[in-house]
FILO-202878 format. One record per residue (C-alpha): residue in one letter; x, y, z. Coordinates in steps of 0.2 Angstrom, whole numbers, padded with zeros to 4 digits, always signed. Layout:
BEGIN
aXYZ
...
//
This chain:
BEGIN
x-0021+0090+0027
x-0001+0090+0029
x-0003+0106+0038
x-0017+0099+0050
x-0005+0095+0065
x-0023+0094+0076
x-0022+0075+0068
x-0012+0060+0071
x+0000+0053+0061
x-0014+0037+0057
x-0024+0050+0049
x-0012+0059+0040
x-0005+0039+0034
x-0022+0037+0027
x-0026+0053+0022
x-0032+0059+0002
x-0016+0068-0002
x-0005+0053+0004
x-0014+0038-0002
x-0016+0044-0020
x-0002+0043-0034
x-0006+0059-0042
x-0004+0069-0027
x+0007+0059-0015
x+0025+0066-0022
x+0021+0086-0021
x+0014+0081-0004
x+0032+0075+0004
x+0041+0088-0004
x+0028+0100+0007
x+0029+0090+0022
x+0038+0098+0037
x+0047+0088+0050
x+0039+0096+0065
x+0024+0093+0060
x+0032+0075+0059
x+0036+0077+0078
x+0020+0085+0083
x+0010+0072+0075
x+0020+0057+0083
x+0018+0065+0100
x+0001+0065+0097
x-0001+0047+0092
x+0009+0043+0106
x-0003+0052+0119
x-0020+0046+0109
x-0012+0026+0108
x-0022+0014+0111
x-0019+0003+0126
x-0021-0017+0124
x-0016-0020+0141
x-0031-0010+0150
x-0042-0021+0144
x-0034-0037+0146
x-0026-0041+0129
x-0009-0043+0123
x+0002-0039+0110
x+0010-0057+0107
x-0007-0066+0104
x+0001-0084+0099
x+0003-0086+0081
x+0006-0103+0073
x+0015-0097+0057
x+0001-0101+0045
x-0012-0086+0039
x-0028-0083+0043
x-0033-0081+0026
x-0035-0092+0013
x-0021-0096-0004
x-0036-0086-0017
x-0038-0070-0007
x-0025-0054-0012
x-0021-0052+0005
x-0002-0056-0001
x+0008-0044+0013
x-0001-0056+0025
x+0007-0072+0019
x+0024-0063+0015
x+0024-0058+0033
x+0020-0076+0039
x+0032-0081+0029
x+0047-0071+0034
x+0043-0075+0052
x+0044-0092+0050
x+0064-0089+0045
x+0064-0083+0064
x+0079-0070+0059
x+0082-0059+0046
x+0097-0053+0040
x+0098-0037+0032
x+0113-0034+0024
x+0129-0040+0030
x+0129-0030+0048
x+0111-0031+0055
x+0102-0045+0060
x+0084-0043+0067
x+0076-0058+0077
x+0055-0057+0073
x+0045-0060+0089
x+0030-0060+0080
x+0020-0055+0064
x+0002-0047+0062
x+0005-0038+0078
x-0013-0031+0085
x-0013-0012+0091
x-0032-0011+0092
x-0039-0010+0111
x-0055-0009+0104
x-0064-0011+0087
x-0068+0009+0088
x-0047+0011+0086
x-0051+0020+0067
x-0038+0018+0053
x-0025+0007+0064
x-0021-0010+0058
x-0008-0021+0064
x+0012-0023+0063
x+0017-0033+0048
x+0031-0041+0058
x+0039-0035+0074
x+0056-0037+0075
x+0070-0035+0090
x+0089-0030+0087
x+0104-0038+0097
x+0103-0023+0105
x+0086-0026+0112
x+0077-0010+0103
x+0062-0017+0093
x+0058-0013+0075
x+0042-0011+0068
x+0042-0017+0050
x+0030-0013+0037
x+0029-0023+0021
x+0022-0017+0005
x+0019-0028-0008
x+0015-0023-0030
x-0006-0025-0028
x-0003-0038-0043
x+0009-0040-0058
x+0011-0023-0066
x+0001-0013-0054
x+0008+0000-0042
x+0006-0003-0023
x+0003+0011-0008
x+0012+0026-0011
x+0029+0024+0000
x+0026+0040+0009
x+0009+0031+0016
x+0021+0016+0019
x+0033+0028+0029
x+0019+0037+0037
x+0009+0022+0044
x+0029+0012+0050
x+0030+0028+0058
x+0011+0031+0067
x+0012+0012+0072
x+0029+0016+0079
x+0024+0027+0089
x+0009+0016+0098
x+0022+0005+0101
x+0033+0018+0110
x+0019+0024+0121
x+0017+0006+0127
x+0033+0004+0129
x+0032-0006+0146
x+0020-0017+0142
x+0031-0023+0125
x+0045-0025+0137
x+0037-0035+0149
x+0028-0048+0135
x+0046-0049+0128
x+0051-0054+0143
x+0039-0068+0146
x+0047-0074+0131
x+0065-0073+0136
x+0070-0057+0129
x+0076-0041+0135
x+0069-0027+0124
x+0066-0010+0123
x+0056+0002+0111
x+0062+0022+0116
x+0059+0023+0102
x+0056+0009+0091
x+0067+0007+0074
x+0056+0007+0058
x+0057-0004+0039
x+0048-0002+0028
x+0052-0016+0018
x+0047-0024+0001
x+0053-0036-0013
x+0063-0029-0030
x+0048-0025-0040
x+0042-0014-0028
x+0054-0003-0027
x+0059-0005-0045
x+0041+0002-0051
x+0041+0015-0038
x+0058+0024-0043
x+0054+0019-0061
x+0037+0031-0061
x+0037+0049-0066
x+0035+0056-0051
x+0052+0048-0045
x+0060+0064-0049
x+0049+0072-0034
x+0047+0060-0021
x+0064+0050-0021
x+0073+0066-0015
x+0057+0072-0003
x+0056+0055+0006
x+0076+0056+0005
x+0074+0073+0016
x+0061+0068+0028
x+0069+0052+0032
x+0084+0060+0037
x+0074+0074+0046
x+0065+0061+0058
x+0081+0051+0062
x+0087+0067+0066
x+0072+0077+0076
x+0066+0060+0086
x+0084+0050+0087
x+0073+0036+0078
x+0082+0024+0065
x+0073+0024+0048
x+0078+0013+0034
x+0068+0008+0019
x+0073-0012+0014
x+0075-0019-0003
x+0072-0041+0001
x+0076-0046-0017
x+0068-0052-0031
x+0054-0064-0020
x+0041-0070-0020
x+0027-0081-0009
x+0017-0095-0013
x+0002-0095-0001
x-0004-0107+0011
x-0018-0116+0009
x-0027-0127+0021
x-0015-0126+0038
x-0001-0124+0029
x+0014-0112+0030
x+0017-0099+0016
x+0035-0101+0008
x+0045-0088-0001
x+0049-0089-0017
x+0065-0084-0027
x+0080-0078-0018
x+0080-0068+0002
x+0091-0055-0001
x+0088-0041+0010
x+0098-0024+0008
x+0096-0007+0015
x+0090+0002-0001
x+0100+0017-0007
x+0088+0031-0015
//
């Protein structure tokens, strides 16, 4: 599949080789960056649009979730949960403001394998960020591989960069000058995350792999990458209209491999 530049990136994100643990490290450590670039090109050129059929990107959120405290859909309620903090500091020299959370790409239910941005972010700057949180599937258990975390920041990335002006303009509506050519990209998660990720025995392989091809997109697309360590948190649900809310300490750092 890695080799199979004839696919988007979304594909690739959600590809076999990517998406399972026993294959996802010797799968970086093959992966080329220009295939990278070619893939992302492509996902620019296939995007879906939202505005040709009359929808937008910034639906109106309220800051609660649409699903309830007993499902697993955790990410979901961290992401509310974050926006609701309107600003997030990442360390002590960036500060991100997030516009929105859940973020719809789909123009139409026949979009395959795309979902929606976990929190959309814009810098002081005006670039926006797409940030893509990943969450342990429950205590103890390992969530989605980080290279299918990368993969899918970068593929939903790119959608965002082919709709550039539309972004810009529903920014706009909302008082703020922005700009996505191209988009930053997070992928961001609490502690344990990370800590069960670079603690498994394949850390060895993908650590330096994801290392390299972080470094080689920033390089071949002049696109800012950074994977984000928020602390030791967690969130408590809501339930029945009301808002999610962290718990344990916000403590958001670029991570270090």
């Amino acid at each position: 599949m890695a080799g199979d530049v004839t696919a988007d990136l979304v594909s690739l994100a959600n590809s076999r080789d990517v998406v399972r643990i026993s294959l996802f490290a010797e799968t970086a450590e093959q992966m080329d960056v220009g295939d990278l670039v070619l893939r992302y090109e492509r996902q620019r050129e296939s995007a879906p649009s939202r505005a040709l059929v009359g929808k937008r990107y910034f639906v109106g959120h309220r800051g609660v979730t649409s699903s309830s405290g007993t499902t697993n859909r955790i990410e979901e309620h961290l992401a509310v949960a974050l926006a609701n903090l309107e600003v997030l500091k990442i360390g002590t020299a960036r500060t991100v403001r997030i516009l929105d959370y859940q973020v719809p790409l789909k123009a139409a239910q026949s979009d395959a394998g795309i979902g929606k941005i976990d929190l959309l972010g814009c810098r002081p700057d005006g670039r926006l960020e797409v940030i893509e949180l990943k969450v342990e599937r429950s205590a103890g258990v390992m969530g989605e591989t980080p290279l299918r975390a990368l993969l899918e920041g970068l593929a939903y990335a790119a959608i965002v960069h082919a709709n550039e002006a539309t972004f810009t303009e529903e920014a706009a509506a909302l008082g703020l000058t922005a700009r996505a050519d191209p988009p930053a990209v997070t992928v961001a998660a609490p502690t344990p995350f990370w800590q069960r990720w670079t603690e498994h025995r394949s850390a060895e392989r993908w650590v330096p792999a994801i290392d390299r091809l972080i470094s080689d997109i920033r390089e071949a697309l002049q696109l800012e990458v950074s994977l984000v360590d928020l602390g030791r948190i967690g969130v408590e649900p809501g339930i029945d209209g009301k808002a999610p809310q962290l718990i344990g300490q916000l403590q958001p750092k670029v991570l270090s491999l």
